[in-house]
PASEBA-1860 file (N, C-alpha, C; in nm, 3 decimals):
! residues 230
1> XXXXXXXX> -3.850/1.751/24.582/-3.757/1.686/24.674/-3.622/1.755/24.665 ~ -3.574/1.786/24.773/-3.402/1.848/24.765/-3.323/1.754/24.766 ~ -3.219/1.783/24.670/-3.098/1.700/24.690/-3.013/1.774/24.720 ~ -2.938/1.655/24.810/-2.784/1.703/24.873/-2.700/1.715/24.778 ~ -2.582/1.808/24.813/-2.495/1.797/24.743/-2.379/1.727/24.763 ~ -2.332/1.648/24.658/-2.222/1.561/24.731/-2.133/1.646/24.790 ~ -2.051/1.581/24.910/-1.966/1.592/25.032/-1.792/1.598/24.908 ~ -1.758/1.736/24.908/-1.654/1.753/24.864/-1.534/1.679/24.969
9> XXXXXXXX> -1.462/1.598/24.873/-1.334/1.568/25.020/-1.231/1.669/24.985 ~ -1.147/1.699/25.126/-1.094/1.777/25.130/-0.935/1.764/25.049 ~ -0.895/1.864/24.941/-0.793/1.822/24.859/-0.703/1.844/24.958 ~ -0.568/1.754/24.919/-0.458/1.801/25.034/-0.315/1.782/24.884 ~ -0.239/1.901/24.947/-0.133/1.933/24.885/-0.021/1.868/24.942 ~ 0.098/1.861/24.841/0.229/1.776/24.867/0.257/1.820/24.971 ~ 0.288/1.949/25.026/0.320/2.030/25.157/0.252/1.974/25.235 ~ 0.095/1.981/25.226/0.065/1.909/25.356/0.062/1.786/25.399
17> XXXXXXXX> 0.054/1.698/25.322/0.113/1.542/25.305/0.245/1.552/25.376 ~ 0.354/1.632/25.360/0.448/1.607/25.433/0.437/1.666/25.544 ~ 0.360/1.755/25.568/0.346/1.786/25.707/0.271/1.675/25.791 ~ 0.202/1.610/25.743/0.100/1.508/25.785/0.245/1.404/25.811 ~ 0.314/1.343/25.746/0.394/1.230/25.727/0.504/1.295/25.869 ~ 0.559/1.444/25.873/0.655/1.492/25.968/0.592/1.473/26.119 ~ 0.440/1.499/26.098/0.366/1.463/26.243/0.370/1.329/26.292 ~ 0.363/1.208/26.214/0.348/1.089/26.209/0.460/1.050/26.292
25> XXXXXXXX> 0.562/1.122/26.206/0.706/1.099/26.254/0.747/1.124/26.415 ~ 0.668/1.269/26.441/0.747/1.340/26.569/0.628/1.244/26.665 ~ 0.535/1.257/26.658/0.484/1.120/26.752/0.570/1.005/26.783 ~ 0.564/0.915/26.684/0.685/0.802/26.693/0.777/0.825/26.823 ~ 0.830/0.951/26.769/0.955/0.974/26.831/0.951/1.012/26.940 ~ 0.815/1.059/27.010/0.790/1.115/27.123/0.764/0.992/27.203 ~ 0.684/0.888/27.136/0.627/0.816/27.247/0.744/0.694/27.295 ~ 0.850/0.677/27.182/0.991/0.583/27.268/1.038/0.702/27.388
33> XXXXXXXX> 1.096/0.859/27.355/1.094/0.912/27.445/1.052/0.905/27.559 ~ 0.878/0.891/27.560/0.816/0.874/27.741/0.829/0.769/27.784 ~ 0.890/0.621/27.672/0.863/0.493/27.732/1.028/0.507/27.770 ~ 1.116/0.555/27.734/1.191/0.586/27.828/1.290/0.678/27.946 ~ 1.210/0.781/27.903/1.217/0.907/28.044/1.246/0.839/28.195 ~ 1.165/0.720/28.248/1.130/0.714/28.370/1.233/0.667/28.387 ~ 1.315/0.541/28.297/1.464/0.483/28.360/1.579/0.574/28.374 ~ 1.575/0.671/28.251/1.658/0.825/28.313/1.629/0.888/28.386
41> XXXXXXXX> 1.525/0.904/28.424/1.513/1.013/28.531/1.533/0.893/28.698 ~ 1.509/0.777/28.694/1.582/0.701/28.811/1.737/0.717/28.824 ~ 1.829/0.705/28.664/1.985/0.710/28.687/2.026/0.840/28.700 ~ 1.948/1.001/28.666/2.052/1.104/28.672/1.895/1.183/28.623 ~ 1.859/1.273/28.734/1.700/1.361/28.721/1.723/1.456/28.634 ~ 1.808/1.520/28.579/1.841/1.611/28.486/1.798/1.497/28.331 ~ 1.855/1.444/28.309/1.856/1.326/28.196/1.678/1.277/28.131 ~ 1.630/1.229/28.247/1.478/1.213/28.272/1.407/1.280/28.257
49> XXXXXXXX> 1.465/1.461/28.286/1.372/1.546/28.284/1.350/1.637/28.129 ~ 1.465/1.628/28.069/1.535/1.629/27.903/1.420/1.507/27.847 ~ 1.398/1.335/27.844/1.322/1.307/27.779/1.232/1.348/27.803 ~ 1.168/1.393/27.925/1.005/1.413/27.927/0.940/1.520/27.836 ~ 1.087/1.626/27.829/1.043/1.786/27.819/1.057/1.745/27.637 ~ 1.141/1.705/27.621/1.144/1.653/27.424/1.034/1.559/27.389 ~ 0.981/1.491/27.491/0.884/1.403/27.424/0.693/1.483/27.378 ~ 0.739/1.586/27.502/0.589/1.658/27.544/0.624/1.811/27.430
57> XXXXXXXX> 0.733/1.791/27.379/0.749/1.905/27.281/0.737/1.860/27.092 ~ 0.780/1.742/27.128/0.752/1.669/26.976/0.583/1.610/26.969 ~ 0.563/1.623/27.067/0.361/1.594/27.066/0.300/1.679/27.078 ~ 0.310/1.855/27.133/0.302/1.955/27.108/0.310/2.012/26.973 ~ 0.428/1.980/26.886/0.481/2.046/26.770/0.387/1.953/26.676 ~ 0.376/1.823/26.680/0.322/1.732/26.553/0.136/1.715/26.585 ~ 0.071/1.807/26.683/-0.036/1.833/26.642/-0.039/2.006/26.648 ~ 0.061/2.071/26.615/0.042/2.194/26.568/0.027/2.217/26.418
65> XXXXXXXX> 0.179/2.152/26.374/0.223/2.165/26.265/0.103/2.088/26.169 ~ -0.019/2.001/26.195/-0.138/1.964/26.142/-0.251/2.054/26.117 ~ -0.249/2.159/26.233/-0.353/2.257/26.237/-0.302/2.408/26.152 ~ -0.196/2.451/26.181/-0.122/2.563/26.105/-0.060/2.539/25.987 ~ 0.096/2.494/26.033/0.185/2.426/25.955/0.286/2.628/25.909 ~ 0.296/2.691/26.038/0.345/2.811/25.980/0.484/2.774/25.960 ~ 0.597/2.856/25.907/0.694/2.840/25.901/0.813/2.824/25.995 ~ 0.713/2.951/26.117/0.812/2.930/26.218/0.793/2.808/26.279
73> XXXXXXXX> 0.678/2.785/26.290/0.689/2.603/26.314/0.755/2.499/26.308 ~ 0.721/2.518/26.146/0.835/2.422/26.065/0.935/2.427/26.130 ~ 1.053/2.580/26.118/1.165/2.581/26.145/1.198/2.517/26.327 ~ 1.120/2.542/26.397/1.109/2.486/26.550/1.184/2.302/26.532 ~ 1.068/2.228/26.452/1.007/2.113/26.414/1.194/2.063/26.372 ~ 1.227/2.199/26.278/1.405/2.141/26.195/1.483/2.155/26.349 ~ 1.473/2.247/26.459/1.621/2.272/26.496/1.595/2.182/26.620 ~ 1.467/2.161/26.657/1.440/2.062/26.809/1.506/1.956/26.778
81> XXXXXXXX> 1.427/1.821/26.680/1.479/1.722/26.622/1.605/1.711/26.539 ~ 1.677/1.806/26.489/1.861/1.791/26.494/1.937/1.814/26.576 ~ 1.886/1.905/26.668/1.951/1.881/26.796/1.968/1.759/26.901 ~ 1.831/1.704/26.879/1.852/1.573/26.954/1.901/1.447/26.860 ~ 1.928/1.514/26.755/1.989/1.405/26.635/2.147/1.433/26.714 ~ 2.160/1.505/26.670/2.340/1.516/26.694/2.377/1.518/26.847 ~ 2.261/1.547/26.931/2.330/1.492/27.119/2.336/1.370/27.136 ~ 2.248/1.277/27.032/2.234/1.127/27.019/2.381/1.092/27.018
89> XXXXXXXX> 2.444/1.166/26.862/2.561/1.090/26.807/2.655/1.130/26.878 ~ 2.641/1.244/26.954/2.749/1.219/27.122/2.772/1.178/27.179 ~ 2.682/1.098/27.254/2.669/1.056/27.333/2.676/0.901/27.277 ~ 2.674/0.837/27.148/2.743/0.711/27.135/2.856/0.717/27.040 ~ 2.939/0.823/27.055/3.052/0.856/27.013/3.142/0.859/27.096 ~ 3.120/0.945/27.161/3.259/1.038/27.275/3.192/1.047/27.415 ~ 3.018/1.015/27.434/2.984/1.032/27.538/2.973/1.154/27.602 ~ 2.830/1.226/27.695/2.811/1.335/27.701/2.931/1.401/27.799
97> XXXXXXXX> 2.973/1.527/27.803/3.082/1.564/27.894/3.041/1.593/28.024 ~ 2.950/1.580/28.061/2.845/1.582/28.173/2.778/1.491/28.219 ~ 2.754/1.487/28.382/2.659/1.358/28.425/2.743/1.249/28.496 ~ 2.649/1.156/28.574/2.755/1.023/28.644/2.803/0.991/28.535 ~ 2.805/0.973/28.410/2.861/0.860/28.329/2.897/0.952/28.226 ~ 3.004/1.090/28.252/3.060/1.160/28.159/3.194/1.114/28.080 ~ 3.176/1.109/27.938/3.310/1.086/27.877/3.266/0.921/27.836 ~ 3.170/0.863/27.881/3.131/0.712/27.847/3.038/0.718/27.715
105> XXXXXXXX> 3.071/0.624/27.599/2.977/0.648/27.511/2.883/0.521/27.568 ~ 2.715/0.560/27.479/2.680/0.402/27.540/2.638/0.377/27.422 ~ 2.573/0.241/27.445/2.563/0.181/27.342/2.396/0.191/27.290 ~ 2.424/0.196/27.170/2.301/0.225/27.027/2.234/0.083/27.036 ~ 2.069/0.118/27.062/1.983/0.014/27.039/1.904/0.048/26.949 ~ 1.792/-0.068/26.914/1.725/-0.056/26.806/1.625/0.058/26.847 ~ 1.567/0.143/26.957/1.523/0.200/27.005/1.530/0.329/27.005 ~ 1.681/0.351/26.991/1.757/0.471/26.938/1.763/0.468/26.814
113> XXXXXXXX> 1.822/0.396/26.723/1.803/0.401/26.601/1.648/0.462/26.512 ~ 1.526/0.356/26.539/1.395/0.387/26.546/1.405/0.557/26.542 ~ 1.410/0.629/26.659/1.411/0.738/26.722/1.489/0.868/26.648 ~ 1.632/0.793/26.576/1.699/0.902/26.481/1.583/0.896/26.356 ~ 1.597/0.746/26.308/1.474/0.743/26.174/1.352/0.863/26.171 ~ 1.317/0.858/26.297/1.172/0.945/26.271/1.230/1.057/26.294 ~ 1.299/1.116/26.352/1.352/1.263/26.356/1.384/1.287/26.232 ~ 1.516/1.244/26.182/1.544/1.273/26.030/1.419/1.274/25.959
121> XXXXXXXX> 1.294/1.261/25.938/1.217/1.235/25.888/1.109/1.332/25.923 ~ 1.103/1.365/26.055/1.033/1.517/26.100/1.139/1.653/25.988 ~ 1.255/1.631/26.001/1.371/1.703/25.972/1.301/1.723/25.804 ~ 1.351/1.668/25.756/1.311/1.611/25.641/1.176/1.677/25.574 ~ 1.049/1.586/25.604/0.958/1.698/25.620/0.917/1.841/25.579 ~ 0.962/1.854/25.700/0.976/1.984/25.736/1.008/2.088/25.644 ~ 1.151/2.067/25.612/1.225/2.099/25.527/1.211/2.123/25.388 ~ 1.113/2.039/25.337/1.031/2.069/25.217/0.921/2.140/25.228
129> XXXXXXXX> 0.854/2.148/25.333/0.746/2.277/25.347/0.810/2.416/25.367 ~ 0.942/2.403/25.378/0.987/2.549/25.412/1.039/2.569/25.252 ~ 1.117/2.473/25.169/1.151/2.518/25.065/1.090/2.500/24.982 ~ 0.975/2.461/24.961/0.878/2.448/24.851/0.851/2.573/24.834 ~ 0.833/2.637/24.696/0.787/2.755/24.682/0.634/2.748/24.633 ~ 0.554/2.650/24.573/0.466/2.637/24.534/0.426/2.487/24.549 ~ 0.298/2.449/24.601/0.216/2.359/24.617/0.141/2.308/24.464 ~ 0.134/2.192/24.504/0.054/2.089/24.394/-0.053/2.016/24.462
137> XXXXXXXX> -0.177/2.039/24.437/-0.308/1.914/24.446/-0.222/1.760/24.408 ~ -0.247/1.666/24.523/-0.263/1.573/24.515/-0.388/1.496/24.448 ~ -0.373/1.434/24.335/-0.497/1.395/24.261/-0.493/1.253/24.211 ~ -0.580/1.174/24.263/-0.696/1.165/24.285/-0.713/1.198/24.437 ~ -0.831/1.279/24.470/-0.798/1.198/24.650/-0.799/1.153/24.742 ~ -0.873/1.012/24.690/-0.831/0.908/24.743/-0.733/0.827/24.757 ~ -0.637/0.880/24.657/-0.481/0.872/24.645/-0.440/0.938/24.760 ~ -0.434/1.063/24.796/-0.357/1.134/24.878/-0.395/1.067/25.022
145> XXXXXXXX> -0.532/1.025/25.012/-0.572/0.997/25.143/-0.475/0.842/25.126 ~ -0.547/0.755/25.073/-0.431/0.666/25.099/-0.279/0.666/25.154 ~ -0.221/0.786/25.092/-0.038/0.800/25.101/-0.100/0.827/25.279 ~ -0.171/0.950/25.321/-0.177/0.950/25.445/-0.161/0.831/25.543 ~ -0.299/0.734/25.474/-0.282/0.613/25.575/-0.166/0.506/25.597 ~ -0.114/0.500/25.461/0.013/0.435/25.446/0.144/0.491/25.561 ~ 0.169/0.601/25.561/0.248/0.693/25.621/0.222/0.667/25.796 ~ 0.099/0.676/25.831/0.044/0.630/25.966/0.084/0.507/26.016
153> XXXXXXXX> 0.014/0.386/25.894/0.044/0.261/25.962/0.216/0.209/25.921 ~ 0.295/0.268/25.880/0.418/0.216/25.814/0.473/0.279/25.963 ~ 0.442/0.388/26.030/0.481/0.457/26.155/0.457/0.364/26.224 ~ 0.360/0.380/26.272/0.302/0.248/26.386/0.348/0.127/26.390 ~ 0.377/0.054/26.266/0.444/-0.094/26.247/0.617/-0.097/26.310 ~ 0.652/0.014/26.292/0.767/0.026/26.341/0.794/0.127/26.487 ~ 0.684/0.167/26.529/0.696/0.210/26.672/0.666/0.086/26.774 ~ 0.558/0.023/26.720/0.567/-0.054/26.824/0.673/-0.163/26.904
161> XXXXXXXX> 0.748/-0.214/26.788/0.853/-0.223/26.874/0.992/-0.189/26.863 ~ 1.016/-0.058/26.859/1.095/0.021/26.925/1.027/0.025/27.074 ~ 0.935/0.042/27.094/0.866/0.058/27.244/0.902/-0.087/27.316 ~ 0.880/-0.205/27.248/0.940/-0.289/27.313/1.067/-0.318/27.348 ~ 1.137/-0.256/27.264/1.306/-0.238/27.272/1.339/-0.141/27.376 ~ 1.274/-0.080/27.377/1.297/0.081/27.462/1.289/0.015/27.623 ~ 1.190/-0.032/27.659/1.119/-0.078/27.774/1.188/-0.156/27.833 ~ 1.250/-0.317/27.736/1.351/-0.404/27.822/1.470/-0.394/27.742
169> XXXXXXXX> 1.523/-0.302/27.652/1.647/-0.326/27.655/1.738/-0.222/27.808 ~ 1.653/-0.146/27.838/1.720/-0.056/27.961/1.811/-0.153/28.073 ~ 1.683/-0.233/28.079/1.699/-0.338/28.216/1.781/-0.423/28.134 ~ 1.837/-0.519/28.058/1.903/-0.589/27.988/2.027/-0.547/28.037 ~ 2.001/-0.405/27.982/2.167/-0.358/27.968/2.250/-0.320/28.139 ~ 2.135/-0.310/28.211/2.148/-0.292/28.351/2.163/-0.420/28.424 ~ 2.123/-0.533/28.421/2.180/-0.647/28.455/2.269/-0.685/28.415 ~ 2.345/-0.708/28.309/2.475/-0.680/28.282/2.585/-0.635/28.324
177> XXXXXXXX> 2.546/-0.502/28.343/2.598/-0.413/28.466/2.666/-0.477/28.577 ~ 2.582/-0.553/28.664/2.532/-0.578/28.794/2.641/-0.696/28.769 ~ 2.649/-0.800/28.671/2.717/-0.873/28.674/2.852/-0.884/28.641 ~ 2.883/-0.773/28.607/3.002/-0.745/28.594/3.070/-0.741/28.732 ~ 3.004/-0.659/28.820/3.132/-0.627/28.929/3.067/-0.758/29.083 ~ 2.983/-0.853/29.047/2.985/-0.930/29.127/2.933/-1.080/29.071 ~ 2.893/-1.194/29.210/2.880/-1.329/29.075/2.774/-1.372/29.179 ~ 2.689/-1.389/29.089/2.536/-1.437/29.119/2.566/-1.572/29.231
185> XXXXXXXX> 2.425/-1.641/29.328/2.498/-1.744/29.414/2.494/-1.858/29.328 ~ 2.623/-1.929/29.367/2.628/-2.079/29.294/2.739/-2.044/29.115 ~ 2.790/-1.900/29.129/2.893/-1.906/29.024/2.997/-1.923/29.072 ~ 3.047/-1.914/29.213/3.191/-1.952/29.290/3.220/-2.082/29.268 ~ 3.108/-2.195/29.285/3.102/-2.282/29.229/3.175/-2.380/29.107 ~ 3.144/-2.249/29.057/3.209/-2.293/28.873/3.327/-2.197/28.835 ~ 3.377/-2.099/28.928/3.490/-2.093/28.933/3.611/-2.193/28.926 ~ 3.749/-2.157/28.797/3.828/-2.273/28.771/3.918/-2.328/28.884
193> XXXXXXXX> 3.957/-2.428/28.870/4.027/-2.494/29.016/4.156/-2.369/29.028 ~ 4.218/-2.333/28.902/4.309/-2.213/28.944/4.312/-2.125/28.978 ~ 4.215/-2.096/29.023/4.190/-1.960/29.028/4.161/-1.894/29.176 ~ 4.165/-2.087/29.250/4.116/-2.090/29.379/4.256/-2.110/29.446 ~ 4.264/-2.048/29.603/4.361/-2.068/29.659/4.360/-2.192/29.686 ~ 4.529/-2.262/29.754/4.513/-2.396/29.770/4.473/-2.416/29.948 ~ 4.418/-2.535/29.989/4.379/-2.502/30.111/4.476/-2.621/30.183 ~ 4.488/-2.585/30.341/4.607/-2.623/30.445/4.621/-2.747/30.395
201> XXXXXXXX> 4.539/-2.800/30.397/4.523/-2.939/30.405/4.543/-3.061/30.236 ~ 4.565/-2.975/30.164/4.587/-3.081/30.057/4.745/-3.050/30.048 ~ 4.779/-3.195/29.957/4.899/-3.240/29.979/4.960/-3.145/29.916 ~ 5.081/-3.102/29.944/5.155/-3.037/29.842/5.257/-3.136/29.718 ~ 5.230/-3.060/29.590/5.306/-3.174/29.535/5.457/-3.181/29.561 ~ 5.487/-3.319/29.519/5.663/-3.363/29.505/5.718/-3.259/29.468 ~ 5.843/-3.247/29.517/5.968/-3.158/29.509/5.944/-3.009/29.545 ~ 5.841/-2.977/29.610/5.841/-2.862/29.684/5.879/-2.830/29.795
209> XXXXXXXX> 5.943/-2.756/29.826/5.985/-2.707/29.951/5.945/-2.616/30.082 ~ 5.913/-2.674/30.190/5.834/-2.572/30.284/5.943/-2.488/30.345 ~ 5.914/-2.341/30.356/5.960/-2.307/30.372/5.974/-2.301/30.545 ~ 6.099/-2.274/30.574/6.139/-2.318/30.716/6.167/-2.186/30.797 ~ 6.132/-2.136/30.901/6.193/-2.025/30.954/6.296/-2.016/31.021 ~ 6.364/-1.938/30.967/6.507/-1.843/30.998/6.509/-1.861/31.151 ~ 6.663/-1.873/31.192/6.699/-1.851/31.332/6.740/-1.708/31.299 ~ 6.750/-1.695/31.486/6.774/-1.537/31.498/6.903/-1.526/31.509
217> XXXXXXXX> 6.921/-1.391/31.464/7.085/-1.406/31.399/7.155/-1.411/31.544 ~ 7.283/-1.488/31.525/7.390/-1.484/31.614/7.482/-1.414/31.633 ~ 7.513/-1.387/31.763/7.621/-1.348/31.759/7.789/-1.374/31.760 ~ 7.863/-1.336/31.652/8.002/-1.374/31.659/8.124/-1.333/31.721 ~ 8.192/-1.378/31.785/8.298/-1.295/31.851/8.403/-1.236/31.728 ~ 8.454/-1.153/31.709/8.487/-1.000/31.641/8.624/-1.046/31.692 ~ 8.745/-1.024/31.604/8.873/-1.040/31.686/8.942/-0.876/31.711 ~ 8.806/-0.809/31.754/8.829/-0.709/31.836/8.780/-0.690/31.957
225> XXXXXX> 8.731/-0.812/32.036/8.705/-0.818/32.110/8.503/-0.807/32.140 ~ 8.471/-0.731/32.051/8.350/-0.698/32.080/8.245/-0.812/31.961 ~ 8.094/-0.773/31.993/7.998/-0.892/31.906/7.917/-0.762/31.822 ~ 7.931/-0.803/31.688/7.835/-0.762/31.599/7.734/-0.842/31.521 ~ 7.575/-0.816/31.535/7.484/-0.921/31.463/7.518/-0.921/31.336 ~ 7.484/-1.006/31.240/7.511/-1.089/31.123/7.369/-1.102/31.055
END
C-alpha cells in the first residue's frame, strides 16, 4: 500500500506576513476610495477621477505585492500611499489650492481617518520589507497562519464601517449645506417675532411718531426785491 506524504504547509516569513498585513491594508483603503469616487466625481470630475484611479491602483499594488513582493513594488506601495497621506492633510488643513472649493479645508470623518490608518500601515509594511536585511521563519505555522487571519479580519471589522461612514456621511454633510443658504417649508414659521417686519396694520406703540410729509419749500420775499427757495 502507498502512503502519502504529509502536505507540507507553506512556511511564511516576517517579510511576508507584512507584506500580507500591507495588502490587507491597501484593500481597506481602496474600497472606502470606490465607495466614495462617485460623490466626487458628481462635485468636480477631476476629483472623482483621482479616487477611482488611487483606488484601482491600491487593488492593483496589494495583489501584486502578494505574488512578487519586489522592491520596486514595495517602494511604489511607500510613495502612492504618502502621497495621498499628506494631500489628505491638505486638504483638511489649508484646503487644496485648486478646484470649486479652493483654499476651503473640509472636514475629517471617520472615513478619512479609517483611510489614513490603513495607508500608514501599507507605508509601514512596506517599509520593513525594504529594510529588513534578513528574514525569519515564522514558527509554528499555524501561528503565522493565524497572525494572517487575525490581520484580515481586524481589517474587515473596521472597513466595514468606514464604508458606512463613507456612503452617508457625504450626503449628511451636503444637506447641511443646502440648509444653510435657505429654510425648509414651515421654518418662516418659527422665525422670531423680531426678526419679522411690522405689518400696516398693527397698532403702533404709544409715543411714536408718524412721520408727516414736508411742504414744498416756499418762497420768501428777499429785501432785494427778488424770491429765493429755502
Amino acid at each position: 500500500m502507498r502512503h502519502r506524504k504529509p502536505r507540507r504547509i507553506a512556511m511564511i516569513t516576517d517579510a511576508k506576513l507584512a507584506r500580507i498585513a500591507a495588502a490587507f491594508a491597501s484593500v481597506g483603503a481602496a474600497l472606502v476610495h470606490f465607495a466614495t469616487a462617485p460623490d466626487h466625481l458628481r462635485e468636480w470630475w477631476p476629483s472623482g477621477a483621482f479616487f477611482f484611479g488611487i483606488a484601482a491602483l491600491q487593488t492593483a499594488w496589494a495583489a501584486g505585492v502578494i505574488r512578487w513582493g519586489s522592491h520596486r513594488l514595495l517602494h511604489l506601495g511607500v510613495v502612492t500611499n504618502a502621497g495621498s497621506i499628506l494631500l489628505w492633510a491638505v486638504s483638511r488643513s489649508v484646503g487644496i489650492p485648486f478646484g470649486p472649493q479652493a483654499g476651503v479645508p473640509e472636514p475629517a470623518t471617520r472615513a478619512d481617518v479609517f483611510t489614513v490608518v490603513m495607508e500608514s500601515m501599507v507605508c509601514l509594511g512596506a517599509l520593513w520589507c525594504v529594510w529588513r536585511r534578513s528574514t525569519r521563519t515564522l514558527r509554528p505555522p499555524s501561528l503565522a497562519l493565524g497572525a494572517v487571519g487575525a490581520a484580515g479580519i481586524l481589517v474587515s471589522a473596521l472597513t466595514v464601517p468606514a464604508l458606512g461612514s463613507a456612503t452617508t456621511g457625504h450626503a449628511h454633510s451636503a444637506g447641511h449645506g443646502h440648509s444653510d443658504h435657505g429654510h425648509s417649508p414651515g421654518e418662516a414659521e418659527r422665525i422670531a417675532p423680531e426678526r419679522r417686519a411690522p405689518e400696516q396694520n398693527e397698532p403702533r406703540p404709544a409715543g411714536t411718531k408718524t412721520a408727516t410729509r414736508t411742504s414744498a419749500p416756499q418762497r420768501q420775499p428777499h429785501h432785494d426785491g427778488h424770491s429765493h427757495e429755502h
